[in-house]
C-alpha positions in Angstrom: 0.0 0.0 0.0 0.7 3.4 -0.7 2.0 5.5 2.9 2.8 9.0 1.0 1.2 11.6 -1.0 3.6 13.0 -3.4 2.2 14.8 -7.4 5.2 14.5 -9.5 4.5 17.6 -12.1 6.4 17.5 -15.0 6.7 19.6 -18.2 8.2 18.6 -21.4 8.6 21.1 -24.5 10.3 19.5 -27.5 11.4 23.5 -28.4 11.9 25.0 -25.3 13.2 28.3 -27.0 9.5 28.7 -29.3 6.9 27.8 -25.9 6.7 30.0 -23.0 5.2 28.6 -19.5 3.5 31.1 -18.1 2.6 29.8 -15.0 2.3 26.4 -12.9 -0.2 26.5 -10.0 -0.1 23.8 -7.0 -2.9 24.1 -4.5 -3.6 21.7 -2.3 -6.2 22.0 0.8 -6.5 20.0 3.4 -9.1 19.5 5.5 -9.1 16.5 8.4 -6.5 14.5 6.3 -8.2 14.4 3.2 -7.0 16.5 0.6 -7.8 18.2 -2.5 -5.4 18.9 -4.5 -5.6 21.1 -8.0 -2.8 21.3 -10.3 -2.4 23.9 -13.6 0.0 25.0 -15.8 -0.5 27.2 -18.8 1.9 27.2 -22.0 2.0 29.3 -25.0 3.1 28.1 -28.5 5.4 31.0 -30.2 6.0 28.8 -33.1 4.2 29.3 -36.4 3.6 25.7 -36.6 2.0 23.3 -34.3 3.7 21.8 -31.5 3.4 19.1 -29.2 3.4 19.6 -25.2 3.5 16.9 -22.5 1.6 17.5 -18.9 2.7 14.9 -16.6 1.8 14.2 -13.3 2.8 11.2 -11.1 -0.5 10.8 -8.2 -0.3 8.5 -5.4 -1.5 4.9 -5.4 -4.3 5.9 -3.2 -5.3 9.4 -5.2 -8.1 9.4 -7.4 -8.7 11.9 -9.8 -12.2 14.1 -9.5 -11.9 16.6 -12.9 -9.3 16.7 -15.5 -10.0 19.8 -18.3 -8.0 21.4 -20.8 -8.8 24.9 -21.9 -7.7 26.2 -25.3 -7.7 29.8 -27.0 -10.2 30.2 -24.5 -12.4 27.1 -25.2 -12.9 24.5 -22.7 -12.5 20.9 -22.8 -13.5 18.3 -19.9 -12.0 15.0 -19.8 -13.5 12.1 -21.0 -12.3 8.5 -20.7 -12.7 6.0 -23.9 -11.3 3.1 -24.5 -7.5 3.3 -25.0 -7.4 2.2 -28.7 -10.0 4.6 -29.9 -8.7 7.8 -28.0 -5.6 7.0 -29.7 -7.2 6.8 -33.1 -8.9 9.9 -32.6 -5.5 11.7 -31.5 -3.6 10.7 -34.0 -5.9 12.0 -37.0 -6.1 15.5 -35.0 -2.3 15.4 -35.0 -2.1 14.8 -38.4 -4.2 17.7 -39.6 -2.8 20.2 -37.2 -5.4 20.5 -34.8 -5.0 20.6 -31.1 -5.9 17.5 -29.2 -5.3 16.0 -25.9 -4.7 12.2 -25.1 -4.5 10.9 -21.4 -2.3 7.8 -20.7 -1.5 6.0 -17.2 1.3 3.7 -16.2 1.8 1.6 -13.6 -0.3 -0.7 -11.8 -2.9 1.8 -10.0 -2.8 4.8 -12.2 0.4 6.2 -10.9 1.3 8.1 -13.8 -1.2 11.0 -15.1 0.1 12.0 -18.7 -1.6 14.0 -21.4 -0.2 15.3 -24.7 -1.5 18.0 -26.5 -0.9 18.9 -29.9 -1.2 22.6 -29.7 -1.8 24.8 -32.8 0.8 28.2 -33.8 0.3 31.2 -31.6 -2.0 29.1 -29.2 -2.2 28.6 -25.6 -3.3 25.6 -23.5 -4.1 25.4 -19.8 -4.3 22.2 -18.0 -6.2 21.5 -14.6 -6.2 19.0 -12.9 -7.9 18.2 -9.6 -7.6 14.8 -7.2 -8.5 14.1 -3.9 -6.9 11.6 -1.3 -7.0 10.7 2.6 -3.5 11.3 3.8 -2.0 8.4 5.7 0.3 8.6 8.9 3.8 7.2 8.7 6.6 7.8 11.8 4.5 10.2 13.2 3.3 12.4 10.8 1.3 13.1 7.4 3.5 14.1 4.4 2.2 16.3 1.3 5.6 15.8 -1.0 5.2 17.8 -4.2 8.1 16.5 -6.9 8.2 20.1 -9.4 10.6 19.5 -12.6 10.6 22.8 -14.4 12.8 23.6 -17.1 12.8 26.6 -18.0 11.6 29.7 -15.2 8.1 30.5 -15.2 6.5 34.1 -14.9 3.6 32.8 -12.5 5.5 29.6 -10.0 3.2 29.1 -6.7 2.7 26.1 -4.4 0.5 26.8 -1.9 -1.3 24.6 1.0 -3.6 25.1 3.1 -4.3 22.2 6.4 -7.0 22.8 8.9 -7.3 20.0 11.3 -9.8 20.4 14.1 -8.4 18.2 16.7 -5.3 20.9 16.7 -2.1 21.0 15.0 0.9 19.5 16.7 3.6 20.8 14.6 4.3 21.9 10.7 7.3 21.6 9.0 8.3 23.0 5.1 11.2 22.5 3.1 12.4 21.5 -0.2 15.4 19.5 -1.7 16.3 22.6 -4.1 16.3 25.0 -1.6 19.2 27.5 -1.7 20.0 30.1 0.9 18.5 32.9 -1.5 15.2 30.9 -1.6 15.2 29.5 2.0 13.5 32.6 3.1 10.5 32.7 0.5 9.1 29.3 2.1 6.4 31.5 4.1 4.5 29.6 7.1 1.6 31.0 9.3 0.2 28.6 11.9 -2.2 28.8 14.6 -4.1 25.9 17.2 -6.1 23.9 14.3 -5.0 26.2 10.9 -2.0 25.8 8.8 -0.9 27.9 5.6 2.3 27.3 3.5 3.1 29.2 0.6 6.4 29.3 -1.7 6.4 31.7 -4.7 9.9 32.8 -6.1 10.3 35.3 -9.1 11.4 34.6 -12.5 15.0 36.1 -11.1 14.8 34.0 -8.0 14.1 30.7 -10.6 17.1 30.6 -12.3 20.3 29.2 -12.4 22.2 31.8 -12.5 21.9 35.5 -13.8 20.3 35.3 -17.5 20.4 31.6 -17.8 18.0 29.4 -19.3 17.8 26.5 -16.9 15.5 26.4 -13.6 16.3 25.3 -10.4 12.9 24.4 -9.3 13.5 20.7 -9.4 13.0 18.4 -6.5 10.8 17.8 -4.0 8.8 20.1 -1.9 7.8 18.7 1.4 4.8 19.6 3.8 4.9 17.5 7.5 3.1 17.9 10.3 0.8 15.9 12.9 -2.3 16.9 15.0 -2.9 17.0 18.8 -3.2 13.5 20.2 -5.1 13.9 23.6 -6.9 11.0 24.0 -6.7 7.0 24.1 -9.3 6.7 21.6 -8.5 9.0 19.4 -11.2 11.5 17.5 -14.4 11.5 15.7 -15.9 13.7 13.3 -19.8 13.2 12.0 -20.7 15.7 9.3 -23.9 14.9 6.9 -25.2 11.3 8.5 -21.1 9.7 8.1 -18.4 9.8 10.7 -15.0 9.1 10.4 -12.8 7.6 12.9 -9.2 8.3 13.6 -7.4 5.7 16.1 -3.9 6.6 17.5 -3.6 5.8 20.9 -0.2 8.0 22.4 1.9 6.4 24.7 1.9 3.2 24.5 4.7 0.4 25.2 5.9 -1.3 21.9 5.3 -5.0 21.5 8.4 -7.2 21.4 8.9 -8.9 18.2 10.7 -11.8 16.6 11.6 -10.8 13.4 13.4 -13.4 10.5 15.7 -11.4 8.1 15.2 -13.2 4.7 17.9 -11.8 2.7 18.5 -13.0 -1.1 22.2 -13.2 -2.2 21.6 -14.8 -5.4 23.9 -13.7 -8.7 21.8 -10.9 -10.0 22.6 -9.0 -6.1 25.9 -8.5 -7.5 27.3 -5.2 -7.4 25.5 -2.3 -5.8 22.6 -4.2 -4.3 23.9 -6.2 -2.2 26.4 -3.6 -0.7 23.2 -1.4 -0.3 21.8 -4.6 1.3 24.4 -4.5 3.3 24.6 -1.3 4.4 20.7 -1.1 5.3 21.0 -4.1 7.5 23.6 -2.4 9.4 21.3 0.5 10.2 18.4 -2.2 10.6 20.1 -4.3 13.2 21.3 -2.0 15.1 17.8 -0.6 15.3 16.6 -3.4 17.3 15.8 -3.5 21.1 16.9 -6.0 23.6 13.5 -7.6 24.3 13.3 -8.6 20.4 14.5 -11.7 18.8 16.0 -12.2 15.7 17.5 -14.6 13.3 19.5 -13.9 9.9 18.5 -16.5 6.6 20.5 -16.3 3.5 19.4 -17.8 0.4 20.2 -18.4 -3.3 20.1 -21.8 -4.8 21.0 -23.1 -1.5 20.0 -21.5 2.0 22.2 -20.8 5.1 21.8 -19.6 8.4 23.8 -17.3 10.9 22.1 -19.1 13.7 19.5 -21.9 13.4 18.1 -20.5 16.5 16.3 -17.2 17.4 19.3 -14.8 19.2 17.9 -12.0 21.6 18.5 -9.0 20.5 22.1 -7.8 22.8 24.5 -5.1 22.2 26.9 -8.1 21.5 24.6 -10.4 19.6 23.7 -7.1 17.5 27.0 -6.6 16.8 28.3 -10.4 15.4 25.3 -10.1 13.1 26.5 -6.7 11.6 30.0 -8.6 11.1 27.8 -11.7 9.5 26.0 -9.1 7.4 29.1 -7.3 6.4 30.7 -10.3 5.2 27.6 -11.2 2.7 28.3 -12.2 -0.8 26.3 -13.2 -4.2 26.2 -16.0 -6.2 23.3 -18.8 -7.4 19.6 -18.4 -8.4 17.0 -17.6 -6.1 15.3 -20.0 -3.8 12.1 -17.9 -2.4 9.7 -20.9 -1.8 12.4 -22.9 0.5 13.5 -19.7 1.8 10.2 -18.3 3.7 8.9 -22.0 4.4 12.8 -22.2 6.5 12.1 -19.0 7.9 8.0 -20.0 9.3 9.8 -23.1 10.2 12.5 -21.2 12.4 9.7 -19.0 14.4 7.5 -21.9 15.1 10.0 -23.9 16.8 11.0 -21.1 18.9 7.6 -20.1 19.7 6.5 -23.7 20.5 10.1 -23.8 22.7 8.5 -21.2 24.7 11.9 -19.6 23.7 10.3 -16.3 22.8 7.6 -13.8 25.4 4.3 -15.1 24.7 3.1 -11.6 23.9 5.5 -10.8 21.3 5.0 -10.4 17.1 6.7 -12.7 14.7 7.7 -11.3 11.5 9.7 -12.4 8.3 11.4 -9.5 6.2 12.3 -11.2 2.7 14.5 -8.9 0.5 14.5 -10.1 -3.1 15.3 -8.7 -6.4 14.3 -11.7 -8.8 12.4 -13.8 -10.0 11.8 -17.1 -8.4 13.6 -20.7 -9.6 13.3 -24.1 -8.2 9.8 -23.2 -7.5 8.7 -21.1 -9.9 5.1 -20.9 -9.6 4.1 -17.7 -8.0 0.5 -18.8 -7.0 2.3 -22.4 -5.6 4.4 -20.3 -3.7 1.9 -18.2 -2.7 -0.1 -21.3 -1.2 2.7 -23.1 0.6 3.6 -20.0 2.3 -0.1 -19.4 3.1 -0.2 -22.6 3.9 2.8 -22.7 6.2 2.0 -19.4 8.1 -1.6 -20.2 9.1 -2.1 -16.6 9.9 -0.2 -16.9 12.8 2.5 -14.3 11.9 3.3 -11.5 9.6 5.4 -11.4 6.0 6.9 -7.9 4.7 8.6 -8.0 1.4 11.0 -5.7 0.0 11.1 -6.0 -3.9 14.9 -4.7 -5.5 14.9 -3.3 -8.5 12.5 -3.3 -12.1 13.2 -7.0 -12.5 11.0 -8.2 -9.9 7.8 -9.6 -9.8 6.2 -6.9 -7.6 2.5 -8.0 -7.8 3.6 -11.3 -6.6 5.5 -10.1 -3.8 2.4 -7.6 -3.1 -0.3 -10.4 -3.1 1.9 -12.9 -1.0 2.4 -10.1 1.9 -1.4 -9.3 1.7 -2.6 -13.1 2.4 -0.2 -12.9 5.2 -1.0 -9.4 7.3 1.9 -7.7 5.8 2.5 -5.5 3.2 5.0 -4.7 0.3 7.6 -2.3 -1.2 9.2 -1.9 -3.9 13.1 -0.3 -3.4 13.7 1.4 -6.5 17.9 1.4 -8.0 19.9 4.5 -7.0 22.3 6.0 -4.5 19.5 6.3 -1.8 18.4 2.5 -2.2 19.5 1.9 1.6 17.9 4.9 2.8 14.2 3.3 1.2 14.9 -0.2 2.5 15.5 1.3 6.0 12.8 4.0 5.8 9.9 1.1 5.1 11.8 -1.1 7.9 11.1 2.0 10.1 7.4 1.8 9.3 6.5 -1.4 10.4 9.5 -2.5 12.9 7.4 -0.7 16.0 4.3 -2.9 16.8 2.1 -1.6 19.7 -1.1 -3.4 19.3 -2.3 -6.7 17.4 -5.2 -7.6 16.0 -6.9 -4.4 16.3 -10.8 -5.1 16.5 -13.0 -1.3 15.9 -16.2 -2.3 16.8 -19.0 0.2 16.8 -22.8 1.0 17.8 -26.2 -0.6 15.8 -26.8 2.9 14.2 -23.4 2.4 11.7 -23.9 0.7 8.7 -21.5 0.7 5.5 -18.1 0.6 7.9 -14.9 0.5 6.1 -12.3 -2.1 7.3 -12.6 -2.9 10.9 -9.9 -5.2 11.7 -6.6 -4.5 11.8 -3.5 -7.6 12.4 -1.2 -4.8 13.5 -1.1 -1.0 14.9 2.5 0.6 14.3 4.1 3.6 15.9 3.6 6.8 14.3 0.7 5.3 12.4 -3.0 6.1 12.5 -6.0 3.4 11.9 -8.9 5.4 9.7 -12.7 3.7 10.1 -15.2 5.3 8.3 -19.2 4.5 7.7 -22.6 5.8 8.2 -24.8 7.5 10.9 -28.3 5.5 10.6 -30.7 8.7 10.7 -28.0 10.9 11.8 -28.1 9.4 14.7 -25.0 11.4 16.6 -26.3 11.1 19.9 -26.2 7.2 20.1 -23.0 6.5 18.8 -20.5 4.6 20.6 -17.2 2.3 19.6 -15.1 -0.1 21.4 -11.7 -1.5 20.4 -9.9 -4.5 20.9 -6.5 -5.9 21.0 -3.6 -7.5 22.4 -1.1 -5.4 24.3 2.4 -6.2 26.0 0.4 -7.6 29.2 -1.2 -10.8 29.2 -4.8 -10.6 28.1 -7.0 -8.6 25.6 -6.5 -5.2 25.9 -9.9 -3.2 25.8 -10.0 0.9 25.2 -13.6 2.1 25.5 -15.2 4.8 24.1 -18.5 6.5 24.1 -18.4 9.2 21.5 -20.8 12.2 22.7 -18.9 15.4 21.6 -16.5 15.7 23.9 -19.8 16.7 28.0 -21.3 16.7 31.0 -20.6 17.8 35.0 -22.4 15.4 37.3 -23.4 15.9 40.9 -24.4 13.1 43.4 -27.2 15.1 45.1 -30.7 14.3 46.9 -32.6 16.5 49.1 -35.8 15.1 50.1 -38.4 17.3 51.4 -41.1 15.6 53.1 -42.6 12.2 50.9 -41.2 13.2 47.6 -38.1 13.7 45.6 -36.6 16.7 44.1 -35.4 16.7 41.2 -34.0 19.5 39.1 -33.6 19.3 35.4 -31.4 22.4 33.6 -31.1 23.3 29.8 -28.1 24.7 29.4 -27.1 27.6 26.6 -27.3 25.9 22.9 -30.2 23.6 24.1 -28.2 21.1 26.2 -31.2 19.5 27.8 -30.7 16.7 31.1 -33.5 14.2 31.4 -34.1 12.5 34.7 -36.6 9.5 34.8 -37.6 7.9 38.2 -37.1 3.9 37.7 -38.1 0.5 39.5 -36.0 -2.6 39.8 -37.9 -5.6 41.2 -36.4 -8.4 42.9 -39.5 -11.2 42.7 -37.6 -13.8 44.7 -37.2 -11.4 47.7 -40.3 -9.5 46.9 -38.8 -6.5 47.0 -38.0 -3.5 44.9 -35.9 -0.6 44.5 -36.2 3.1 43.0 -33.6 4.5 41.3 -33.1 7.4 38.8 -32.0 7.0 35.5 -29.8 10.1 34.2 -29.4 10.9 30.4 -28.4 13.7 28.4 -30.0 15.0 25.3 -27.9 17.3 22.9 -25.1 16.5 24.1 -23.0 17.8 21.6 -23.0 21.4 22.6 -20.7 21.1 26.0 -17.1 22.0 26.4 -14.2 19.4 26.3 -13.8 20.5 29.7 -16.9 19.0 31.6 -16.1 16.7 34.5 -18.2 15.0 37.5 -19.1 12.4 38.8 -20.4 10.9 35.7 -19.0 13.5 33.1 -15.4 12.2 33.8 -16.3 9.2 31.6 -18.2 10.6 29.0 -15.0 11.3 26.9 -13.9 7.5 27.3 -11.4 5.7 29.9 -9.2 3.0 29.0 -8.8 -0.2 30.6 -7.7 -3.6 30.4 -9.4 -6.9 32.2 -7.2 -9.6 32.5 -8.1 -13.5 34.6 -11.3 -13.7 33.2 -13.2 -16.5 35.3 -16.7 -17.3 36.3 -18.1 -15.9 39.3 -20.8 -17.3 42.2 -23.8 -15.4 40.7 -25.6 -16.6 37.6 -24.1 -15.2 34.0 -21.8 -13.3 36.6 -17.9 -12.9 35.2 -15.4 -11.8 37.6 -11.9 -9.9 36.4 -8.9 -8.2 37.3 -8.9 -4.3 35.7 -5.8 -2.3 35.3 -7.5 1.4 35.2 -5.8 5.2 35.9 -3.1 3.2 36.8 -5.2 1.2 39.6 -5.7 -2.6 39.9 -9.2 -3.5 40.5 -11.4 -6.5 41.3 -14.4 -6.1 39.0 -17.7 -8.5 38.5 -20.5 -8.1 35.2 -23.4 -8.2 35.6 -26.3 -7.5 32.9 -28.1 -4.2 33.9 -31.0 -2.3 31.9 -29.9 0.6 29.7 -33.0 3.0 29.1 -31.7 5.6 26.9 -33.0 4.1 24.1 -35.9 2.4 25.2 -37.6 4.4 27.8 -40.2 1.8 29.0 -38.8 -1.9 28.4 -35.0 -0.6 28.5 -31.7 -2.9 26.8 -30.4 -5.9 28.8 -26.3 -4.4 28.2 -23.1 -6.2 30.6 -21.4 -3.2 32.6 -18.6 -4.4 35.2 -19.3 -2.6 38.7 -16.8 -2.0 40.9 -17.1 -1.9 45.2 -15.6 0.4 47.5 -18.2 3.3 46.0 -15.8 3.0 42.7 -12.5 4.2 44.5 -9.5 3.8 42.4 -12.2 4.6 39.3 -13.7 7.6 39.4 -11.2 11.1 40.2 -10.9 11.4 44.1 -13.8 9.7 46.4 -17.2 9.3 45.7 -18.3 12.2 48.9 -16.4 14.8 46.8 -19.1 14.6 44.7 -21.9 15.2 46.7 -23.3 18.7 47.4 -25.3 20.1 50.2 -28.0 21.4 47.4 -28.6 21.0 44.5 -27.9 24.5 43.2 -24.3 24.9 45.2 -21.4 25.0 43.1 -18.0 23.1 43.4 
């Protein structure tokens, strides 16, 4: 999958001297990670014949595009998709008889490249727009807008301009650009308040080039937006605009989850040369990454396959170092032996796993690093069901494909049946900076098997399950409100943690509420009860229930408190019950049965507390104000010390009108 959003605009004019760009535009606005971007250029042809012009533009896997239109000698054109033979067709006879015509091609697998070429007529002009949209992902920490500008010659009008508002609040913002000099450092401008963000860069035609009079441009290379929002609670935030929400899950602070990772590493003939010392040289920065609680092993392979240790080796300053001399030492030769290879490496984890010779809560990977094609076995969907097979869905594979020569899609399907993901690592001088820079994004495990669940009024939920949460990362659910239902929407997530047991975060999404008060005053034979709307129609609704015991003959009045409208209070509200209306994480741990009927007792770690908890199925009215729902709720004795803020008697009020 695709973790960064990076256009790649490119102009090409086959007569530089007889075509004048006269401006390239680049805004892009974004608005609670999703962004719109819109891209145009405008070129003039001074030649007294027709000319052909190239707009290129690489857009991210994940992009899609929303309008393309071209607009000539003031006439304009939307795009329209035919079927690739008969566009061509079409261009070609308006090529031949001079007129101007525009013919959009893609490459790679998922649309990555964006190309049109337009045949533009003497003394014409041609503007291009082009406008996509895509939710930004989080990788390391932070979202990344990287714009990739390749301008040859200076342009009169050169702007890129963005635009972020984030409502949850703006951590930080960072701009910068690879072909940055100190004359242009200072025309980055950046303004930047609690949730708004605006980045502009705009240099002259002076400012552009080279040097003084020349031709050439130095706008080229990539400009590059990063920044993160305000992380404040466990369950991260949730927005609900027009009957859909969107859910953003990024818990902060939490311990990483040890891992035992298998280093797959190909050293077959066709490594030779710069590969495999940029193989090298990754796995240097790559091992010496690792902690001390993580286990690893090293597995070479070509035709034949050989270990540094047929055992998993914790991960020590010393044991570190003897694998960076192992690595160091790596050399090519052979063909390339992927099917015996991973089936080794599966092999290697489940004997150390069923040893007990790894922590029980602890995430076993397999890194392969390949650049070819496979032999022995060469059947990529064979392959693909052995290591299926073999794995079982027990632990993760992450590919890293070297080079053009590699059967990417293979690599990419193999890593998806297995809760893992590919790359490819494309040749250059920066190869070892890619392989460890996707390592990086997936080395960090916090949470597994990340389960979103959320209330009856959803429906139409994007993915909900998730093998693996990774630091700096950010888990995205969206879906629909039934009715624009806002006030009854809740979620709950699952997963495994470091501790023993299933981790459970709770959260009752009522935008962000209310200050409660433990208070009775009885006058006389009767209760009083006061019920307050609040400014922007925040109304409190107090209904008097009954709970009968018909074994004991005997029954009980209680009050049921809800709030309507919710929505309206501060994220500062606290109380007695308000305290948990933004969420509280916990996690339950020695589930057993207890002496009551359908009763469960369990330990909960809470606010840092250890508790001893028991469920029990209690009525929730909120919904149903006469028959009620049957819902299990875990009470907690000693008047919930060690759970709510403080004591329960610093609650309580002499009337009901006294303030705290």
């Amino acid at each position: 999958s695709s973790f960064e959003f990076w256009p790649t605009v490119t102009l090409h004019f086959p007569f530089i001297q007889k075509v004048e760009v006269q401006s390239i535009r680049i805004t892009c606005t974004v608005s609670s990670r999703f962004a719109h971007t819109v891209m145009s250029s405008k070129a003039l042809n001074k030649e007294n014949s027709s000319q052909e012009i190239f707009f290129e533009v690489e857009l991210p896997k994940m992009a899609f595009i929303t309008n393309f239109s071209m607009e000539i000698d003031g006439q304009v054109y939307v795009g329209e998709v035919k079927e690739k033979e008969s566009a061509k067709e079409q261009y070609e006879k308006a090529v031949s008889s001079g007129k101007t015509a525009g013919l959009v091609k893609a490459s790679g697998r998922k649309m990555e490249m964006f190309s049109v070429s337009v045949n533009i007529a003497a003394q014409s002009s041609v503007s291009f727009i082009l406008i996509y949209e895509e939710l930004l992902q989080r990788t390391l920490g932070s979202y990344e807008i990287l714009i990739r500008v390749k301008v040859e010659q200076p342009v009169q009008e050169f702007q890129i301009e963005a635009d972020i508002y984030e409502p949850q609040g703006i951590a930080f913002v960072e701009a910068s650009a690879t072909f940055l000099t100190n004359e242009l450092i200072p025309l980055i401008e950046k303004t930047v308040t609690d949730t708004k963000a605006h980045i502009s860069f705009s240099p002259t035609v002076e400012q552009q080039q080279k040097c003084p009079g020349c031709k050439g441009s130095l706008i080229n290379g990539d400009f590059i937006i990063k920044y993160d929002v305000k992380r404040a609670t466990s369950l991260g935030e949730v927005q609900a605009v027009n009957g859909y929400f969107v859910h953003f899950f990024s818990p902060p602070d939490l311990a990483r989850v040890p891992k035992n990772v298998v280093y797959v590493i190909d050293t077959s003939g066709s490594m030779h040369g710069a590969k495999i010392e940029q193989t090298r040289e990754s796995m240097v920065a790559i091992l010496q990454d690792l902690h001390e609680e993580d286990h690893f092993g090293i597995l070479l392979f070509e035709r034949k396959i050989s270990y540094w240790k047929d055992y998993l080796t914790k991960a020590t300053k010393r044991n570190v170092s003897d694998a960076i001399d192992y690595v160091k030492k790596i050399q090519d030769s052979g063909s390339t032996n992927i099917n015996s290879a991973i089936l080794d490496a599966v092999s290697l984890l489940k004997k150390e796993r069923k040893e007990k010779k790894v922590p029980e809560r602890s995430m076993d990977m397999i890194f392969l690093l390949t650049d070819g094609m496979p032999n022995r076995v060469t059947s990529p969907q064979l392959i693909q069901q052995n290591v299926f097979s073999a794995i079982g869905g027990i632990m993760s594979l992450f590919c890293l494909g070297f080079g053009n020569d590699v059967d990417y899609s293979f690599l990419d399907v193999m890593c998806r049946q297995n809760k893992g993901v590919a790359r490819r690592i494309f040749e250059g001088s920066d190869a070892a900076i890619q392989l460890k820079g996707f390592y990086e994004e997936v080395s960090s495990p916090l949470l597994l098997e990340v389960d979103l669940r959320y209330s009856e009024n959803t429906d139409f939920l994007t993915k909900t399950h998730y093998s693996q949460l990774f630091n700096g990362s950010e888990i995205v659910v969206a879906g629909q409100l039934k009715e624009n239902d806002v006030e009854n929407f809740s979620v709950e997530v699952f997963a495994h943690g470091v501790r023993k047991g299933r981790r459970t975060l709770w959260h009752r999404e009522r935008p962000v509420w209310l200050t409660g008060r433990q208070c009775t005053q009885k006058r006389g034979t009767f209760l009083e009860i006061s019920l307050m709307t609040l400014r922007h129609s925040v109304k409190f609704r107090v209904i008097r229930h009954t709970k009968v015991w018909k074994r004991r003959h005997d029954h009980q009045d209680y009050l049921g408190f809800y709030t309507l409208d919710s929505q309206h209070l501060s994220a500062s509200v606290h109380g007695l019950l308000g305290q948990f209306y933004r969420g509280v994480v916990f996690e339950l741990t020695d589930l057993h049965p207890g002496e009551g009927q359908e009763k469960l007792d369990a330990t909960m770690y809470v606010k840092g507390q250890r508790l001893n908890v028991t469920r029990h199925w209690q009525k929730d009215f909120n919904k149903d104000v006469k028959n009620g729902e049957s819902i299990a709720c875990w009470f907690v004795d000693n008047e919930g010390r060690g759970l709510i803020d403080g004591t329960a008697s610093d609650y309580t009020v002499s009337d009901l009108f006294t303030a705290i």
